[in-house]
N, CA, C and O atoms as a DFTB+ gen file, in Angstrom:
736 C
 N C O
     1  1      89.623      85.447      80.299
     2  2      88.698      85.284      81.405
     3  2      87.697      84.188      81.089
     4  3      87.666      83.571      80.024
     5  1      86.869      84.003      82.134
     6  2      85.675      82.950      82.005
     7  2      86.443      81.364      82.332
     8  3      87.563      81.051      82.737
     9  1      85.225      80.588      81.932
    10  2      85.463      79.529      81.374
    11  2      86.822      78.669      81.084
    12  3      87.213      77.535      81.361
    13  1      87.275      79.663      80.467
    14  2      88.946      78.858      79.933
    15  2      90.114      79.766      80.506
    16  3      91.140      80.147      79.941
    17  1      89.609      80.027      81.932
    18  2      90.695      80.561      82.495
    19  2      91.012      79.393      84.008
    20  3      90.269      78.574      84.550
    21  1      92.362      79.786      84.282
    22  2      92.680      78.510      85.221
    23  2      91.993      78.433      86.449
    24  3      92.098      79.502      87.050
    25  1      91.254      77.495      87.131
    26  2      90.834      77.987      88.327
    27  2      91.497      76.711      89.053
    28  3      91.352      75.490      89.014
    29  1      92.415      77.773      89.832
    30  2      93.107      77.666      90.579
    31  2      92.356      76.757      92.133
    32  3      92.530      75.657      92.658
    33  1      91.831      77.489      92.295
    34  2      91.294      76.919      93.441
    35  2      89.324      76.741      93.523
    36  3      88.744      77.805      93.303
    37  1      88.661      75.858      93.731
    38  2      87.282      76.075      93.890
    39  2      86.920      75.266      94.674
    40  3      87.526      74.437      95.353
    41  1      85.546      75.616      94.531
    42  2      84.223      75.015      95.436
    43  2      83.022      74.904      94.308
    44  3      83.265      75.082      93.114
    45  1      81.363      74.514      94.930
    46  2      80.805      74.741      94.279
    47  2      80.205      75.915      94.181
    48  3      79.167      76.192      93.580
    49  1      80.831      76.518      94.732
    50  2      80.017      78.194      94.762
    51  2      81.399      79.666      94.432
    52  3      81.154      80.802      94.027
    53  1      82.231      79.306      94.647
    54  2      83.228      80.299      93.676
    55  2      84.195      79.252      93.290
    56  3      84.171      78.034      93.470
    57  1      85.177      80.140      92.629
    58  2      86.886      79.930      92.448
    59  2      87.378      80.905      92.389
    60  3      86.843      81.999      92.209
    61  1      88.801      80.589      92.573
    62  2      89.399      81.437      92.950
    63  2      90.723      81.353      91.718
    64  3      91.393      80.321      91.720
    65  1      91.063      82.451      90.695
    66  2      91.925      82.590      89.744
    67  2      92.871      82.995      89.533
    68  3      92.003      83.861      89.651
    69  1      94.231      83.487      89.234
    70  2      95.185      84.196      89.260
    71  2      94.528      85.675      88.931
    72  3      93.525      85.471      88.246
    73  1      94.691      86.897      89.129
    74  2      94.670      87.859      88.556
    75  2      95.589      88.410      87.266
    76  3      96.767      88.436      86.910
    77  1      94.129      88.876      86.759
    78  2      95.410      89.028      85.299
    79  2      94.965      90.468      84.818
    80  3      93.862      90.982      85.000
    81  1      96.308      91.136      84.014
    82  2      95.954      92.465      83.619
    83  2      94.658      92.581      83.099
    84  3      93.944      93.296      83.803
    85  1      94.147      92.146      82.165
    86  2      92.604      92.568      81.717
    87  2      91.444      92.199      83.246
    88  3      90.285      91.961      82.907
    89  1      91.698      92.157      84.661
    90  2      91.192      92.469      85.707
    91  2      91.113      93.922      86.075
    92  3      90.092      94.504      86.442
    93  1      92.575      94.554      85.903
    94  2      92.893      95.958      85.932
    95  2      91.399      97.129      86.529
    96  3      91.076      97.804      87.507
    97  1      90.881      96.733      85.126
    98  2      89.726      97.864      84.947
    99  2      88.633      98.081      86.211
   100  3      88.159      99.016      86.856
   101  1      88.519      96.252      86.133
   102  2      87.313      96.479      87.119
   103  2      87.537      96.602      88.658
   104  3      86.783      97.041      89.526
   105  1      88.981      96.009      88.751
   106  2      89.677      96.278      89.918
   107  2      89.841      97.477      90.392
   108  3      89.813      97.711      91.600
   109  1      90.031      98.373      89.483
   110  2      90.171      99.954      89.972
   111  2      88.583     100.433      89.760
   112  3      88.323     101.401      90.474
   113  1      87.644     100.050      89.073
   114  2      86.638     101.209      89.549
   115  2      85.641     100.030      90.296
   116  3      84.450     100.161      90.012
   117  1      85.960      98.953      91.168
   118  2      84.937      98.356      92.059
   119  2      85.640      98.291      93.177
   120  3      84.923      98.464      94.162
   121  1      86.858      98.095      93.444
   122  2      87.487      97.730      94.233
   123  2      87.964      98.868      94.986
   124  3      87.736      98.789      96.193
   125  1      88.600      99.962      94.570
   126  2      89.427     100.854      95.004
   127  2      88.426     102.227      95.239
   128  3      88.465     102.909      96.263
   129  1      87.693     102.438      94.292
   130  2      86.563     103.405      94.344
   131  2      85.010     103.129      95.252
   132  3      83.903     103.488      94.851
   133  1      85.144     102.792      95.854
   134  2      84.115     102.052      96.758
   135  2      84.505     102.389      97.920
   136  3      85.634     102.135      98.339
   137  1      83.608     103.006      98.579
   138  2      83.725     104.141      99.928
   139  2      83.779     103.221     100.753
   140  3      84.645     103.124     101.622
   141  1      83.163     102.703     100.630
   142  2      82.530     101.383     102.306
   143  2      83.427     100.088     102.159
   144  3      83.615      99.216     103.006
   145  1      83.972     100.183     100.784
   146  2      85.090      98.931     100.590
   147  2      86.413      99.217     101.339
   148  3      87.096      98.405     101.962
   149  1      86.727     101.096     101.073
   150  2      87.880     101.457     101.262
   151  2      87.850     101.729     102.773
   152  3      88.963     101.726     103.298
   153  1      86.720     101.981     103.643
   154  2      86.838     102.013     104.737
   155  2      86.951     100.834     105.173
   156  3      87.514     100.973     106.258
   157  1      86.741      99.616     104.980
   158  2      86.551      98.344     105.790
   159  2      88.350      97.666     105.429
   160  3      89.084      96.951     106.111
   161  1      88.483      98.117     104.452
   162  2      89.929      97.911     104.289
   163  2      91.065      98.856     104.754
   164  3      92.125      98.807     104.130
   165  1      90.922      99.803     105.904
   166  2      91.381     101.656     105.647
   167  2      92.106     101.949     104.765
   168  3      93.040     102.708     105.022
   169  1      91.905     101.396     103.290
   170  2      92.436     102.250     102.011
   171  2      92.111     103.641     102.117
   172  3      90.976     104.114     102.060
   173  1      93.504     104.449     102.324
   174  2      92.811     105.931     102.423
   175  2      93.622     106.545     101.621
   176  3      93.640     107.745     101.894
   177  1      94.497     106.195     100.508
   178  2      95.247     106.921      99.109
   179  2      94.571     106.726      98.105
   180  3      93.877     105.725      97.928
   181  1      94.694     107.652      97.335
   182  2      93.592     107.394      95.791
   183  2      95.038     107.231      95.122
   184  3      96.176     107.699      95.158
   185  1      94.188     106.184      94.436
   186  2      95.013     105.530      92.806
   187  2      94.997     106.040      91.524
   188  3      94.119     106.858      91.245
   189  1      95.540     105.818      90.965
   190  2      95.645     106.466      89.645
   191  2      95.373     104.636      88.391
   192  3      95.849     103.518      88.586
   193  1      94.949     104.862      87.858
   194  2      95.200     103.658      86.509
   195  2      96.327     103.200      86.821
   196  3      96.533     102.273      87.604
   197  1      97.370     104.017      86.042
   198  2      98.618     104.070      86.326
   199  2      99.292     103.209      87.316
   200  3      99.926     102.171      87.126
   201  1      98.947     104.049      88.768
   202  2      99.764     103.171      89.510
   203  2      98.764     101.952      89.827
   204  3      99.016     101.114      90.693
   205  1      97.874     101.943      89.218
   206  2      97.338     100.108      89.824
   207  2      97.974      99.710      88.628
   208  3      98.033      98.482      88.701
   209  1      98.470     100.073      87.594
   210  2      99.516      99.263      86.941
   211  2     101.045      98.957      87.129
   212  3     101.561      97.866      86.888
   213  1     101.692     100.062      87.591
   214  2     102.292      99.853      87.937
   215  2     102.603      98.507      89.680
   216  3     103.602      97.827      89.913
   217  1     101.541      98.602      90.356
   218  2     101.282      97.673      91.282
   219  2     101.297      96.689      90.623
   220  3     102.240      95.897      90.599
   221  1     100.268      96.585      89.995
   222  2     100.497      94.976      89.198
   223  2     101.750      94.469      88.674
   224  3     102.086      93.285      88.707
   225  1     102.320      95.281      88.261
   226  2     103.584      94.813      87.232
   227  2     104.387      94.501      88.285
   228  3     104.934      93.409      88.130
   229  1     104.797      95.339      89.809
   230  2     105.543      94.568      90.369
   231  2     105.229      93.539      91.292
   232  3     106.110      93.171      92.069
   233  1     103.795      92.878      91.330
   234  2     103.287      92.049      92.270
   235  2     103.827      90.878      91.169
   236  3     104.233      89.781      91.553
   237  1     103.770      91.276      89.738
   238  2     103.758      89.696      88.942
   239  2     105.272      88.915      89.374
   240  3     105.442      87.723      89.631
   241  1     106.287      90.031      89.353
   242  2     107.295      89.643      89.531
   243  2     107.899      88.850      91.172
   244  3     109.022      88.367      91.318
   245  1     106.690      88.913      92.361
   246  2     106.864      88.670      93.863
   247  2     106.779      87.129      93.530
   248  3     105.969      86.802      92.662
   249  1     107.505      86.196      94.109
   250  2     107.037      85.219      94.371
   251  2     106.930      84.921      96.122
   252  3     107.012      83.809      96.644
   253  1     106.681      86.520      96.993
   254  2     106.570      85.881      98.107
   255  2     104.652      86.218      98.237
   256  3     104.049      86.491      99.274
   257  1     104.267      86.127      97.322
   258  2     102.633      86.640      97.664
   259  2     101.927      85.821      95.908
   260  3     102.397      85.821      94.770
   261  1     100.708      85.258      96.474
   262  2      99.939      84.971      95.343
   263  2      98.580      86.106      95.540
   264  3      97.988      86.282      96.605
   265  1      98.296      86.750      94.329
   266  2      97.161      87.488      94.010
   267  2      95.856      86.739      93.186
   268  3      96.146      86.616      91.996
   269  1      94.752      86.310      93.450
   270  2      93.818      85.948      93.225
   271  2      92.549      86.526      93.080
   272  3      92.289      87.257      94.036
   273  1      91.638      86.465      92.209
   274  2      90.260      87.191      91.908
   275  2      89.289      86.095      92.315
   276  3      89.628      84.929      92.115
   277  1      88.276      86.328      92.791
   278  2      86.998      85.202      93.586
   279  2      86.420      85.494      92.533
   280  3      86.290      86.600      92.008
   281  1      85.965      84.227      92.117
   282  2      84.786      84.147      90.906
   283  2      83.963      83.365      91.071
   284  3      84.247      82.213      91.397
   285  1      82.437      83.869      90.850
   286  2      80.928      82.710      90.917
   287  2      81.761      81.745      89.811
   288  3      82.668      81.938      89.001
   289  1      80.874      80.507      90.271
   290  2      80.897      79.267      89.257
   291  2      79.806      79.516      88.272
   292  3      79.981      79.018      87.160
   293  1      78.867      80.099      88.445
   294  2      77.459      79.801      88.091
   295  2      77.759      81.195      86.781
   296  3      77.139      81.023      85.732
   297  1      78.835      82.738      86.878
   298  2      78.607      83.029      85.542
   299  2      79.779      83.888      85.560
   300  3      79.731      85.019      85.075
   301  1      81.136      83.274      86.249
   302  2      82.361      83.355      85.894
   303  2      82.753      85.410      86.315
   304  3      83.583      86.106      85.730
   305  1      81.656      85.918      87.667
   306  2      81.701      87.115      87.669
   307  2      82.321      87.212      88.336
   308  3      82.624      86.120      88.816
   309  1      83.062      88.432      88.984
   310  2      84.512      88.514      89.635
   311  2      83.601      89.477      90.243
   312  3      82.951      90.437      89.831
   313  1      83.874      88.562      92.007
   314  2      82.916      89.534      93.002
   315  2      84.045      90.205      94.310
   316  3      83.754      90.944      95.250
   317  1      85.310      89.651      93.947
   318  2      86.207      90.674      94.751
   319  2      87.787      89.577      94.494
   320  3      87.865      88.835      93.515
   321  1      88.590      89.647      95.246
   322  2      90.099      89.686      95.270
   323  2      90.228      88.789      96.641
   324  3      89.370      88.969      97.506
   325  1      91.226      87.868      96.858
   326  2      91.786      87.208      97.939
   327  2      93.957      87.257      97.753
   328  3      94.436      87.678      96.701
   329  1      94.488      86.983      98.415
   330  2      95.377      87.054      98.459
   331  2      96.332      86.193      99.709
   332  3      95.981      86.044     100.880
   333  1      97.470      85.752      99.152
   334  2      98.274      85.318     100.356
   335  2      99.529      86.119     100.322
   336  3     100.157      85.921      99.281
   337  1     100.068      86.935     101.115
   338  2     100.961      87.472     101.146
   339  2     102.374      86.874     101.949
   340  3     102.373      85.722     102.383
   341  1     103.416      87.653     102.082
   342  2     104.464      87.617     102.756
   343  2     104.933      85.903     102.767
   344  3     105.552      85.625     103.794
   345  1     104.851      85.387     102.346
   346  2     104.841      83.733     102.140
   347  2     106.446      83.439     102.833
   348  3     107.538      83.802     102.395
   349  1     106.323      83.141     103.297
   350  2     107.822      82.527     104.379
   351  2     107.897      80.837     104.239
   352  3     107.353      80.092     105.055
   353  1     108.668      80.360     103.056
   354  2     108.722      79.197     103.256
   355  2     109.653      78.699     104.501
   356  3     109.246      77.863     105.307
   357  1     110.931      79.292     104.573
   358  2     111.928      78.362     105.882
   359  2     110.888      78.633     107.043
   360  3     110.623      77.577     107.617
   361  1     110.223      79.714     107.561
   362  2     109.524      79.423     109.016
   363  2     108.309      78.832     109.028
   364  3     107.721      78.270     109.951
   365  1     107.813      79.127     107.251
   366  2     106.337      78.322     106.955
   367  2     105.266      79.159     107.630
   368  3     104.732      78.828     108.689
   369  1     105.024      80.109     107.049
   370  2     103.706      81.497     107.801
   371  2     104.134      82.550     106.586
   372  3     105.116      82.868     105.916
   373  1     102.310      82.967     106.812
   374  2     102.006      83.910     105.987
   375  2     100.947      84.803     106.174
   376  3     100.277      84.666     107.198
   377  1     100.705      85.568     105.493
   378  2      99.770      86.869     105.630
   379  2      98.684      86.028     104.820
   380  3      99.047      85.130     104.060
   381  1      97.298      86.358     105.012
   382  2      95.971      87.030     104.133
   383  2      95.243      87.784     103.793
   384  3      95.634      88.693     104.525
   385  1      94.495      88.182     103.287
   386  2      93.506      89.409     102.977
   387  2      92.481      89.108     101.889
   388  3      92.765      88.544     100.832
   389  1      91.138      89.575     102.271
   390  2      90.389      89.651     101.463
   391  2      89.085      90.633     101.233
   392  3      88.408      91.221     102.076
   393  1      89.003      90.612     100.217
   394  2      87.715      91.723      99.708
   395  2      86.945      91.291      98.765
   396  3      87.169      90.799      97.659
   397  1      85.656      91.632      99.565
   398  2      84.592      90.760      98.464
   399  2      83.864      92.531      98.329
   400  3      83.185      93.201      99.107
   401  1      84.483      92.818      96.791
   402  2      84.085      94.383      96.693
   403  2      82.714      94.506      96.091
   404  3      82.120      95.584      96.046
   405  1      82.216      93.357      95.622
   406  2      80.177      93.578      95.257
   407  2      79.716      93.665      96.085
   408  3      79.928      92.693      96.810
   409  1      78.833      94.676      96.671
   410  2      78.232      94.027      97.967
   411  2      77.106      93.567      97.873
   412  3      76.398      93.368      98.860
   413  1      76.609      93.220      96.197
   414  2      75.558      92.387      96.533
   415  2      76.028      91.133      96.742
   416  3      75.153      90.333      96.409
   417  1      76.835      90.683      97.070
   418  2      77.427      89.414      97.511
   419  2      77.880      89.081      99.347
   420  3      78.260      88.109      99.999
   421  1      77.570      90.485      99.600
   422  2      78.383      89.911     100.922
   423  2      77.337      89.846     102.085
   424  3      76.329      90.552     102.119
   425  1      77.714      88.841     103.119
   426  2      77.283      88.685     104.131
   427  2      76.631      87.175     103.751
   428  3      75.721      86.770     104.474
   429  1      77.127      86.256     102.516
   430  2      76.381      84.994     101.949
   431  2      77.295      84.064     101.631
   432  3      77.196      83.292     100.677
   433  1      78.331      84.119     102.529
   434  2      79.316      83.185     102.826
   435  2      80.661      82.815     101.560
   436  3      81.499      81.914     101.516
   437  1      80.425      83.731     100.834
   438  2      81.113      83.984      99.302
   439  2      83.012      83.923     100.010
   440  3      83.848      83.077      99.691
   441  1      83.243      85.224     101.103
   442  2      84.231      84.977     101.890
   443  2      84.716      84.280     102.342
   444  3      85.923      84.048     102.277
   445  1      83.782      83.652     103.032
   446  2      84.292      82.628     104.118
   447  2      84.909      81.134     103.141
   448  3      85.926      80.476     103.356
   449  1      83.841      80.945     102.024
   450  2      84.329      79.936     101.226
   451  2      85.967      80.165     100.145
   452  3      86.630      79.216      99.727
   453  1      86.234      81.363      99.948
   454  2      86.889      81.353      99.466
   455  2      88.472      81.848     100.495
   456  3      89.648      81.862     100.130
   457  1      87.866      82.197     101.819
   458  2      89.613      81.907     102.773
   459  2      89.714      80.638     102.803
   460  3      90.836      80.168     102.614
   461  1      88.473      79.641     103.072
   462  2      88.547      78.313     102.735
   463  2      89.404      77.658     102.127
   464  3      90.304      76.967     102.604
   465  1      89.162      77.846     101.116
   466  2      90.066      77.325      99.766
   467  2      91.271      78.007     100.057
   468  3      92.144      77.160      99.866
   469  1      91.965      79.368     100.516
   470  2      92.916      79.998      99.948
   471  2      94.377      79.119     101.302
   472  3      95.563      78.795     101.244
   473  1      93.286      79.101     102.300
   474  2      93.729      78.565     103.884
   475  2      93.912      77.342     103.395
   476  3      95.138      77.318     103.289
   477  1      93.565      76.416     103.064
   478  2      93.726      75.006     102.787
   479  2      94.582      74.771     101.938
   480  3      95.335      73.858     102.275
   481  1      94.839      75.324     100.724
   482  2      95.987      75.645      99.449
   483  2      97.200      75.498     100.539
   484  3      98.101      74.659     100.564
   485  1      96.932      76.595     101.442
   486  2      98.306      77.179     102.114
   487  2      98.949      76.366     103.206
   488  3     100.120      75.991     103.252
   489  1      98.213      76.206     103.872
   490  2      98.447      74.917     104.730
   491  2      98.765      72.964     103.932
   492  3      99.685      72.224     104.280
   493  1      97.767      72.659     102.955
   494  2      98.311      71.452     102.140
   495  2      99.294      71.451     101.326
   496  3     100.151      70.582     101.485
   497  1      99.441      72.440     100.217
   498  2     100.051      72.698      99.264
   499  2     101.273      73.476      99.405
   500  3     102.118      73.338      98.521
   501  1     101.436      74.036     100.086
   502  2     102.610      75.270     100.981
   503  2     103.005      74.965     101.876
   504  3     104.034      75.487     102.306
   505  1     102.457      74.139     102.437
   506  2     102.678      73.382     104.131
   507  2     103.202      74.539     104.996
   508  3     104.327      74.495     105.494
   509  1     102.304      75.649     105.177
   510  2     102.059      76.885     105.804
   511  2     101.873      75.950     106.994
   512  3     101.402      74.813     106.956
   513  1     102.507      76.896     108.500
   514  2     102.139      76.257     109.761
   515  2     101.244      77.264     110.169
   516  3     100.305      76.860     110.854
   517  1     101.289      78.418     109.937
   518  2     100.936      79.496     110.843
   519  2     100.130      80.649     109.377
   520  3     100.803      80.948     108.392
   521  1      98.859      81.058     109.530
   522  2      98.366      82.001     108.596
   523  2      97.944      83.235     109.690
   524  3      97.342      83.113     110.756
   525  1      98.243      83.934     109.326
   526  2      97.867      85.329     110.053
   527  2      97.034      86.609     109.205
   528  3      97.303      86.786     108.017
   529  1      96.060      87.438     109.868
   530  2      95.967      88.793     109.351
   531  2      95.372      89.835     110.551
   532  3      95.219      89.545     111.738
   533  1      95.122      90.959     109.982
   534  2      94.666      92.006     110.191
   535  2      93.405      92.157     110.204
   536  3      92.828      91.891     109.150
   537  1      92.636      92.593     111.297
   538  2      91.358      93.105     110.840
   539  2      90.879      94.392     111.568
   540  3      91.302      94.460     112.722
   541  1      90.131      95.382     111.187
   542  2      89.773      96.446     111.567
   543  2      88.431      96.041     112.594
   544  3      87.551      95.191     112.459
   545  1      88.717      97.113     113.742
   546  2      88.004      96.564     115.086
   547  2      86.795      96.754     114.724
   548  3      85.938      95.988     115.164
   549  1      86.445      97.774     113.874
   550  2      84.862      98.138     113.388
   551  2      84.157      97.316     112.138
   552  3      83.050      97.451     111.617
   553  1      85.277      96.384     111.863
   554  2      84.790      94.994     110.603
   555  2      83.954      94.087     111.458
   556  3      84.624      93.059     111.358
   557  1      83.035      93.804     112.161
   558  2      82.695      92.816     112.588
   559  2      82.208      92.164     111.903
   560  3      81.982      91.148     112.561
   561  1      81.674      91.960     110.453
   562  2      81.627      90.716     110.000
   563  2      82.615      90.072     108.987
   564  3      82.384      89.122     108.239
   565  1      83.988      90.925     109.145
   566  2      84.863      90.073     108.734
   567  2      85.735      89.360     110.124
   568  3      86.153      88.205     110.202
   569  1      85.842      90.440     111.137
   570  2      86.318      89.047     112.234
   571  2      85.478      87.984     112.631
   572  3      85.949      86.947     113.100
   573  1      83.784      88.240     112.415
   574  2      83.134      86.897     112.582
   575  2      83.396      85.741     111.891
   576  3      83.356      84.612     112.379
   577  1      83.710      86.068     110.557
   578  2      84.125      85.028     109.297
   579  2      85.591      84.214     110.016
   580  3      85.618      83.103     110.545
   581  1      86.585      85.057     109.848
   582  2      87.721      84.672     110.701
   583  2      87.794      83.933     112.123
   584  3      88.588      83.035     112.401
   585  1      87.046      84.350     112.777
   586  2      86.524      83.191     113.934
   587  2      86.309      81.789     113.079
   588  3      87.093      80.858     112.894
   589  1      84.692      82.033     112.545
   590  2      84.127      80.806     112.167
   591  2      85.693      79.668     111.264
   592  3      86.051      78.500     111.420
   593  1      86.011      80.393     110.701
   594  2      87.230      79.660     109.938
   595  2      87.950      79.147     111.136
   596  3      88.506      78.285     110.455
   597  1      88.300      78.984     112.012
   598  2      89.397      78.919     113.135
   599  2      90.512      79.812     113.555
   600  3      91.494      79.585     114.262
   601  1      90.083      80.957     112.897
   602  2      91.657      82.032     113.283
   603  2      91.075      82.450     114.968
   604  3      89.929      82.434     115.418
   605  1      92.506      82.841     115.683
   606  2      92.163      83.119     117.002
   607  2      92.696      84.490     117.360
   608  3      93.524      84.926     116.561
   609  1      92.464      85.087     118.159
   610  2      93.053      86.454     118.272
   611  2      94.323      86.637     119.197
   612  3      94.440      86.312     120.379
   613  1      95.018      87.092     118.565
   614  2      96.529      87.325     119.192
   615  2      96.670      88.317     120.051
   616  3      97.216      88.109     121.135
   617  1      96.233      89.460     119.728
   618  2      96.180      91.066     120.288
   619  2      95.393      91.893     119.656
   620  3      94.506      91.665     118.833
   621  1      95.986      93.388     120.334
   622  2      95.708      94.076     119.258
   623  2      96.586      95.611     119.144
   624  3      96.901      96.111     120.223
   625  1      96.962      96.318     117.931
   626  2      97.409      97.196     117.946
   627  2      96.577      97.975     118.209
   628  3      95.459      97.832     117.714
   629  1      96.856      99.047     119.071
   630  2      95.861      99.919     119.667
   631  2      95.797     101.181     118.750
   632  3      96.840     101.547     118.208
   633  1      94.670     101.847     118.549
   634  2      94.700     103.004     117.704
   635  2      95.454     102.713     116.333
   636  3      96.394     103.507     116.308
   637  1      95.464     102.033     115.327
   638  2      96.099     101.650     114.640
   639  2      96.270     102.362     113.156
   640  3      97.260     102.436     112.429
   641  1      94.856     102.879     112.980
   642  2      94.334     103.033     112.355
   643  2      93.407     104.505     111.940
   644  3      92.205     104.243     111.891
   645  1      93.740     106.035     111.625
   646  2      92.929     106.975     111.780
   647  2      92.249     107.363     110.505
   648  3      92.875     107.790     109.535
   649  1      90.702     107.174     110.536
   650  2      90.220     107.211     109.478
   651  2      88.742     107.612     109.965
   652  3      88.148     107.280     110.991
   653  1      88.361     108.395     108.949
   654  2      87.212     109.716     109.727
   655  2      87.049     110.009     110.605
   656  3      86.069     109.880     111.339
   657  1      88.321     110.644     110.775
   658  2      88.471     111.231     112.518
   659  2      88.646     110.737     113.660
   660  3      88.749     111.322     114.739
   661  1      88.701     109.078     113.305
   662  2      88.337     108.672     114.576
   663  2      89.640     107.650     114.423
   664  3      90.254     107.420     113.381
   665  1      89.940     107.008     115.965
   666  2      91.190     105.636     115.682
   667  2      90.449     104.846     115.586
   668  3      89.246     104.900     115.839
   669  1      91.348     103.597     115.029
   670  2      90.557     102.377     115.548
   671  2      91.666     101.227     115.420
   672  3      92.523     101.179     114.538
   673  1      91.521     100.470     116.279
   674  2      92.332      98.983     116.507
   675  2      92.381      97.971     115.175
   676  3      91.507      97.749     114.337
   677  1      93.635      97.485     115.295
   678  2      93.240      96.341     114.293
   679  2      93.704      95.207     114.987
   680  3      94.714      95.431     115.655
   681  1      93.223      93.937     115.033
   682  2      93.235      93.141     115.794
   683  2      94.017      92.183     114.919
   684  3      93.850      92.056     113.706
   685  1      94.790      91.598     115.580
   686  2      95.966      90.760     114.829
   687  2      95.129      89.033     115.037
   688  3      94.541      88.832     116.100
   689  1      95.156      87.954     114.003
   690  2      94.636      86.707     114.593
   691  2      95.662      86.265     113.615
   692  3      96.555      86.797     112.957
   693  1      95.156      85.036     113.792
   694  2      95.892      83.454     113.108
   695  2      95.428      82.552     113.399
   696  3      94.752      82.492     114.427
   697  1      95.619      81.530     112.609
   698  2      95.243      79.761     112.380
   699  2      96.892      78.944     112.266
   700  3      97.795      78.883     111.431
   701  1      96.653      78.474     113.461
   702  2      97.889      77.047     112.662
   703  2      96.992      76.067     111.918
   704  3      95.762      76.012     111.903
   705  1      98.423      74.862     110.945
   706  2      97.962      74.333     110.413
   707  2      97.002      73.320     111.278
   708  3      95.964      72.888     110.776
   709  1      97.397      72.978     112.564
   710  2      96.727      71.918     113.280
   711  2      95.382      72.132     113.962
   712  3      94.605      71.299     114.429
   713  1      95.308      73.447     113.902
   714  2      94.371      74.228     114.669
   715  2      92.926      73.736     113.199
   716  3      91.909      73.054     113.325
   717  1      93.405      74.342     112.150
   718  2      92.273      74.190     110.949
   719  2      91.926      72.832     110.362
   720  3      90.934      72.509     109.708
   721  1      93.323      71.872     110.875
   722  2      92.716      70.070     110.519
   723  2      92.139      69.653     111.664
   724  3      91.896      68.446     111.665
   725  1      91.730      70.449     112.982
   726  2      90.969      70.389     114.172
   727  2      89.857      70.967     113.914
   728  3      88.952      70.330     114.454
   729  1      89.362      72.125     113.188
   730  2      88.296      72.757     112.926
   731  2      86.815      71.782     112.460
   732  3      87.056      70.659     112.016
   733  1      85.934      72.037     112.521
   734  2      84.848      71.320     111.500
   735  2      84.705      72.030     109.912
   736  3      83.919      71.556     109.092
């Protein structure tokens, strides 16, 4: 970790790194154990060590998804996880997701800079046409982020989602590539 680990992708205010087993630890008790994390994500199975190892071991082996940890520049702290999933090179489209699981970090553009980077990778470097995700209808400041980036809203699955009793929608969006070299 730190310093002499690869950063993959940055700015002047994070990067973004491969995830690596010695992440494990903090991944399971910040990420997964976090009430307000797991609702905004509807994570609603509890994990074991175990199987977040076992997860890991078979994500290393995917080459249709890259797993990434967001890290400050300023002291190399790992303030949540980004990801590109489902990676379709012949149609060129893919999934995202992200979690910025400190929350003394969120709502200070830590997110938004690092779909930044993950969207731009994917679209220059991947020559992604089409990025898509998910968001929960009661996230409003992660579909605000997703706006501001250029994703647009497609639909939505209705009731998608049942978690403390209640449903809730998740709203499907996306960015083409032309749409985000149109963006400011």
């Amino acid at each position: 970790m730190g310093n002499d680990s690869i950063k993959m992708l940055e700015d002047e205010r994070v990067y973004l790194r491969p995830l690596e087993q010695e992440d494990l630890g903090l991944f399971y008790t910040k990420a997964l154990w976090d009430k307000e994390g797991r609702r905004l994500t509807g994570t609603q199975a509890v994990f074991s060590r175990q199987s977040v190892q076992n997860w890991f071991d078979r994500i290393a082996l995917d080459d249709s998804r890259i797993d990434l940890v967001i890290c400050l520049q300023e002291t190399d702290q790992i303030i949540g996880d980004i990801a590109m999933l489902d990676i379709d090179y012949q149609n060129r489209k893919s999934v995202v997701r992200i979690s910025i699981f400190d929350k003394n970090y969120w709502g200070q553009g830590y997110g938004t800079a690092s779909l930044s980077l993950l969207i731009r990778y994917g679209f220059e470097m991947l020559n992604m046409n089409r990025i898509g995700l998910d968001v929960f209808s009661f996230n409003e400041r992660a579909w605000k982020c997703y706006q501001k980036l250029g994703f647009r809203e497609e639909g939505r699955l209705r009731e998608d989602l049942f978690y403390d009793g209640k449903y809730h929608d998740s709203i499907v969006m996306s960015i083409l590539k032309r749409e985000f070299h149109e963006s400011p």
